[in-house]
C-alpha positions in Angstrom: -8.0 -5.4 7.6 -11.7 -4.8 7.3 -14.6 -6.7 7.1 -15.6 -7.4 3.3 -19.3 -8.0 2.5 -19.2 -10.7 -0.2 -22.7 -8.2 -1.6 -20.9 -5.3 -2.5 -18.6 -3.3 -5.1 -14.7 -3.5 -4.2 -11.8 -1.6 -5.1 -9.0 -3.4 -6.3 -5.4 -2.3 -7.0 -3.3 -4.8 -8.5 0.8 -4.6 -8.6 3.6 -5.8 -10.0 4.4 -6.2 -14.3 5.5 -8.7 -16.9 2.3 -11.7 -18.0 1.7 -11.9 -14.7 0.1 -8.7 -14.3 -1.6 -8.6 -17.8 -2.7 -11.8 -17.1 -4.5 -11.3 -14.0 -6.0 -8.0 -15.2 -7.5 -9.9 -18.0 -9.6 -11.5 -15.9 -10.8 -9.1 -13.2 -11.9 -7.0 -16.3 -15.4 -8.6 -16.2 -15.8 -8.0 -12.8 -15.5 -3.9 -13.3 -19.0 -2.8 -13.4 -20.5 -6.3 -13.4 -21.9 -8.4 -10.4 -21.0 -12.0 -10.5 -22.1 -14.0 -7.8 -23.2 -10.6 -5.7 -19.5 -9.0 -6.5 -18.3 -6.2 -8.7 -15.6 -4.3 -9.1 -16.0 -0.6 -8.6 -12.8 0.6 -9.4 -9.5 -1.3 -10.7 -5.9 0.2 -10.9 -2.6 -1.2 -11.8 0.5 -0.1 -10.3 3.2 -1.1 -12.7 7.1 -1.5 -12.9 9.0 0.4 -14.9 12.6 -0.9 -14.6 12.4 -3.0 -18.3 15.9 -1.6 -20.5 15.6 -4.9 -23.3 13.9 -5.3 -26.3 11.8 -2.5 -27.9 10.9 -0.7 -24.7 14.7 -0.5 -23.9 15.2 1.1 -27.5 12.8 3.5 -27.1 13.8 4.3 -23.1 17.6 5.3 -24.9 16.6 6.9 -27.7 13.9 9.0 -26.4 14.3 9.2 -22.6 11.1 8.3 -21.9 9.6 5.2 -19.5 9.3 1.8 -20.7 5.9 1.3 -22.2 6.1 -2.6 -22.8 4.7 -3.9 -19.2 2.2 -0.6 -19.3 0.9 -1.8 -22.8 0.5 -5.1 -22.2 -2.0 -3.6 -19.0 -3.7 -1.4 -21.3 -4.8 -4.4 -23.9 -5.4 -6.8 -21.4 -7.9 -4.4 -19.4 -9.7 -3.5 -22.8 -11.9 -5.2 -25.3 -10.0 -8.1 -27.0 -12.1 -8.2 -30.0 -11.3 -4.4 -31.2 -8.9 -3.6 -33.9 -7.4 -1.0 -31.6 -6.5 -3.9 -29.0 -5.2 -6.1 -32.0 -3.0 -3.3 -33.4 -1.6 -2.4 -30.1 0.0 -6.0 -30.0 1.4 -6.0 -33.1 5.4 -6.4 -33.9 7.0 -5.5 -36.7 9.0 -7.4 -38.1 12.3 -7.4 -40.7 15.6 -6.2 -39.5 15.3 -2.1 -40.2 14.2 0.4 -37.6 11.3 -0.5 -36.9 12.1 -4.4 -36.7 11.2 -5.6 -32.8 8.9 -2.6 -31.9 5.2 -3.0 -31.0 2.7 -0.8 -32.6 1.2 -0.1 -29.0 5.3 0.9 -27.8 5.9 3.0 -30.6 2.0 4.6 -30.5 2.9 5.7 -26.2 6.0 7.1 -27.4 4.4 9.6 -30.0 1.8 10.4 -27.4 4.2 11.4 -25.0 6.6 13.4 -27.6 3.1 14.9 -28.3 1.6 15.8 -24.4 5.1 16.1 -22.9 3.7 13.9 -20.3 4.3 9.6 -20.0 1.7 9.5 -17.3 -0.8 11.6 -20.0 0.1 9.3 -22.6 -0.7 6.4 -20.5 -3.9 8.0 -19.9 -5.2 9.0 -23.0 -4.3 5.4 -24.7 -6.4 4.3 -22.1 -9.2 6.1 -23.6 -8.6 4.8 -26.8 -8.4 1.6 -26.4 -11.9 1.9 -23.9 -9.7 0.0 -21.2 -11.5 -1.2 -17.7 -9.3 0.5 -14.7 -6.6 2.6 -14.1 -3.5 1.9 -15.3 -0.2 3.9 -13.1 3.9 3.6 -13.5 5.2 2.6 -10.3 7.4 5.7 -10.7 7.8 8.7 -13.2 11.6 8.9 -12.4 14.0 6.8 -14.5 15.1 4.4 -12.4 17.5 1.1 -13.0 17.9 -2.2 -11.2 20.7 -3.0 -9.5 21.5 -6.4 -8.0 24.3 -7.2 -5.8 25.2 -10.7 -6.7 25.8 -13.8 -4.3 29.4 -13.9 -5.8 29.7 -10.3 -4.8 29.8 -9.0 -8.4 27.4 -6.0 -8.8 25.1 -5.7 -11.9 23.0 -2.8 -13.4 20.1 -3.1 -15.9 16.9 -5.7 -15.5 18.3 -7.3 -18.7 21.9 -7.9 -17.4 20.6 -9.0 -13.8 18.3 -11.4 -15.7 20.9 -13.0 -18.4 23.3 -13.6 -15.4 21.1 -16.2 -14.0 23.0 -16.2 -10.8 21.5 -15.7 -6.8 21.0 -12.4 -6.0 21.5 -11.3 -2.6 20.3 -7.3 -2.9 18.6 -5.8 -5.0 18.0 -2.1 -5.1 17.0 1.1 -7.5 19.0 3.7 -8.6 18.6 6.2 -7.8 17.4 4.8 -4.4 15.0 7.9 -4.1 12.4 8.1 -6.6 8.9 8.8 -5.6 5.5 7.7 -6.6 2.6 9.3 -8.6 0.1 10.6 -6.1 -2.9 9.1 -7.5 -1.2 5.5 -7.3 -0.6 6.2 -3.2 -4.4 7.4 -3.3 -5.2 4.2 -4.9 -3.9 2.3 -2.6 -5.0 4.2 0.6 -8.9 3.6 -1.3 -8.2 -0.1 -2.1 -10.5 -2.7 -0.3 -8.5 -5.3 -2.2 -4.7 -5.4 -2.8 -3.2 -7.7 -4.7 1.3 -8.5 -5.0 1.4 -10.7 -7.7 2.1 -13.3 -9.8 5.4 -11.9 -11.9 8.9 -12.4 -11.1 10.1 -11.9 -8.0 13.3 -9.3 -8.5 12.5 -7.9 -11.9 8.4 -7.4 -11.4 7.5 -7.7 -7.8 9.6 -6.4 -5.9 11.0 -3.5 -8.1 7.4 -1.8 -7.4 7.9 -2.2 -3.5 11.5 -0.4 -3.3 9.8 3.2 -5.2 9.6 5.6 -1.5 6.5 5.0 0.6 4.6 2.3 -1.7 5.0 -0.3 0.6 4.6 1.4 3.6 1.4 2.9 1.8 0.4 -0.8 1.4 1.4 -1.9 5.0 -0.9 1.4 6.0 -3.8 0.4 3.7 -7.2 -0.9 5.4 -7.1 -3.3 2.5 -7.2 -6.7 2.2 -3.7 -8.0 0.4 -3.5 -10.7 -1.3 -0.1 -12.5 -2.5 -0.4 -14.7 -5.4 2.1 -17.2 -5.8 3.9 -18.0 -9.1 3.4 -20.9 -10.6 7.1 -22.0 -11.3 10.5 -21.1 -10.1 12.6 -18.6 -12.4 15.9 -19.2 -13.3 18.4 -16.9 -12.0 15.9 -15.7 -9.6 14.2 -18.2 -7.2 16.3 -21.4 -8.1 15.2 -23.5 -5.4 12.9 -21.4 -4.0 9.9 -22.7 -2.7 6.2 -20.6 -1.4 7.5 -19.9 2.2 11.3 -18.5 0.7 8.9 -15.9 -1.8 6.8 -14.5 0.9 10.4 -14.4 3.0 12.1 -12.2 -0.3 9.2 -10.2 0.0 9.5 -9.3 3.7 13.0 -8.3 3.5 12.2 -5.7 1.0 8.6 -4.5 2.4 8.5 -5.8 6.1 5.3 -3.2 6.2 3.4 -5.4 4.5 1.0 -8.3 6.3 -0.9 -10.8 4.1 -4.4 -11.6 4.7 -4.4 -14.4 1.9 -2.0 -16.4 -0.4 -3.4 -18.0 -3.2 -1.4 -21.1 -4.5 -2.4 -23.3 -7.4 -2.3 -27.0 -6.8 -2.7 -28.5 -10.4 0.3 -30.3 -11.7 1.4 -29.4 -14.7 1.6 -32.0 -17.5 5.0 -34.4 -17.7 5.7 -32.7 -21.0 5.0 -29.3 -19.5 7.5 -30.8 -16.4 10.7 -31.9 -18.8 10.2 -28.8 -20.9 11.0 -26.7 -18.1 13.2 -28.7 -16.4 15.6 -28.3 -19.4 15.9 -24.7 -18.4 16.1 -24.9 -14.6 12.9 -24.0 -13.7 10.6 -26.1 -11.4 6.9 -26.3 -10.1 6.3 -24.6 -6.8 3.4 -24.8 -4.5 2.6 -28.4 -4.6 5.4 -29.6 -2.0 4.2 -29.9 1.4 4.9 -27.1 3.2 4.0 -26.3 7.2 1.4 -23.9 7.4 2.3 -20.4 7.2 0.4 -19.2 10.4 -2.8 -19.8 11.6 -3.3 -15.5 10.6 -2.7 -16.1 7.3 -5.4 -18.1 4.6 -3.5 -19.9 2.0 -6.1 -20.9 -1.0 -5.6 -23.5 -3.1 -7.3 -24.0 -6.6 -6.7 -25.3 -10.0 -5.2 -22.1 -11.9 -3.6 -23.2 -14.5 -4.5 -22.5 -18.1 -5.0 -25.2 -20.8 -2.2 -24.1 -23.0 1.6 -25.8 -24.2 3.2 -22.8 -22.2 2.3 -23.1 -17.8 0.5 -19.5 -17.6 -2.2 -18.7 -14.8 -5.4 -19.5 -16.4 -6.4 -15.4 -16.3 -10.4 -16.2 -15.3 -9.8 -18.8 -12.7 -7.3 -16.1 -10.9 -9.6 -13.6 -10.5 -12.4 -15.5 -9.7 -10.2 -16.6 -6.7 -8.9 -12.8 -6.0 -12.5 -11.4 -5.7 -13.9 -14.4 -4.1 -10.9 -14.0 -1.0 -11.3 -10.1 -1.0 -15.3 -10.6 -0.6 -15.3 -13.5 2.3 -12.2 -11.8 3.9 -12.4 -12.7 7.6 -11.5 -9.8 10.9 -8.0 -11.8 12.3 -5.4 -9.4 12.5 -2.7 -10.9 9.3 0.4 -11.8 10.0 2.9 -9.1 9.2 5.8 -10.5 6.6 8.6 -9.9 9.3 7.2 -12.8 11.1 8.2 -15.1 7.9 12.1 -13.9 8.4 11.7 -14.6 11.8 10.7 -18.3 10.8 13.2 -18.7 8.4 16.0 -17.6 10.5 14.9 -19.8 13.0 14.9 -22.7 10.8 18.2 -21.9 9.5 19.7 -22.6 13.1 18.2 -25.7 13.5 
């Protein structure tokens, strides 16, 4: 880990997918370019997973054999300007029941650019352009790739949308196929990051799908960065019942035990009572506010009010970066703790 002067331009790669990702992008936006409080970013990229098979991406992924766009769209228009009627037709859904019931404008716009360039990783590109978006935006892999979770029950199941209706522990998770590489200019990304960032999204079907694509996380684990986890702000059903900050950053290890964490970043806010029952009623339950042990004297966990003001809990998207740069900037010399020191701690718990 280097030494980051809090006066000074970063580069910041950020991975993972789903509102967690978008979200978090749309507030380090205002940073690209732009000093606040002595810090700018220099550079941004995403690295995004591309294992979605439901809804309109999944349509378009059968009928066309291309990537899922959904996750990469949502990037796009959250790293460009909010107010243009580019960004505002990118999010729009048809509706009615026909052909193009379900399908975003911004899906259906990536899939005619690729048809068009041949190329997804083009497409992405040039509807970049268009919409005048602030960073990079990169599939975690150009190779059509599945989930595939091996159940606690034993059962196996394909497709991110099966895995996640089954709302049942999963004890592996892997891609198929198992060797699919990564774009070139994501690995140089990564190897030019001062700032990394793994986080928020959910765990099996966002996270760590982008971790399993060959030499990403040992491309991480190599890095000079600083990496950064951020924590999610509830459990998911199906995925982390029960789970609690410690048992994420363990999930993570087993799949990418490269990786050592300078910084977790957790918010303390409670959510409201009615924000409490809502999602109790579904299975899913607060984390980060339970008193845990520390994590290790290596590792910084930051604690701040993240939450957003809204009905629905969602990171509060300029309170999250402002926390990202500020950690990246005032990043200390101790050597981080590498992840495989988490299993180690959790195995030893187990036997006590």
């Amino acid at each position: 880990m280097q030494n980051l002067d809090a006066n000074r331009s970063l580069k910041l790669v950020a991975i993972g997918g789903g509102t967690g990702l978008s979200t978090l992008l749309a507030g380090l936006k205002r940073f690209v370019g732009e000093r606040v409080d002595g810090t700018w970013l220099d550079s941004l990229s995403a690295i995004v997973t591309v294992t979605d098979d439901g809804g309109s991406s999944g349509r378009l992924r059968d009928e066309l054999q291309m990537l899922p766009p959904g996750d990469i769209r949502n990037c796009m228009i959250a790293l460009s300007e909010d107010s243009t009627l580019l960004a505002r037709l990118f999010r729009y859904r048809f509706g009615g029941s026909g052909d193009l019931g379900g399908h975003s404008f911004g899906n259906l716009f990536l899939a005619a650019l690729t048809e068009v360039t041949g190329d997804f990783v083009e497409a992405v590109r040039l509807s970049s352009e268009v919409l005048a978006s602030k960073g990079h935006i990169f599939p975690a892999t150009i190779n059509d790739v599945r989930l595939v979770a091996e159940l606690e029950d034993g059962r196996e199941v394909h497709g991110e949308t099966q895995i996640t209706a089954e709302r049942s522990p999963i004890r592996r998770l892997r891609l198929e196929p198992e060797q699919c590489l990564p774009l070139p200019e994501a690995l140089a990304a990564i190897r030019a990051a001062d700032v990394i960032t793994v986080g928020p999204g959910s765990l099996y079907t966002s996270i760590v799908p982008n971790l399993l694509v060959a030499q990403v996380a040992e491309a991480i684990g190599a890095a000079r960065a600083t990496k950064i986890f951020i924590t999610n702000l509830m459990t998911q059903p199906g995925e982390t019942d029960g789970y609690d900050l410690r048992q994420h950053l363990v999930a993570v290890a087993r799949y990418a035990p490269q990786i050592r964490f300078d910084c977790v970043i957790v918010n303390d806010r409670p959510i409201s009572l009615q924000q409490a029952e809502l999602y109790r009623a579904d299975g899913a339950y607060q984390i980060g506010l339970e008193a845990e042990p520390p994590l290790n004297d290596d590792v910084e966990v930051v604690r701040a009010d993240l939450l957003d003001e809204g009905e629905m809990v969602r990171h509060d998207s300029g309170r999250l970066a402002r926390v990202v740069i500020d950690c990246g900037a005032k990043a200390s010399l101790r050597i981080p703790m590498s992840v495989e020191s988490w299993v180690a701690a959790e195995k030893q718990e187990n036997t006590q």
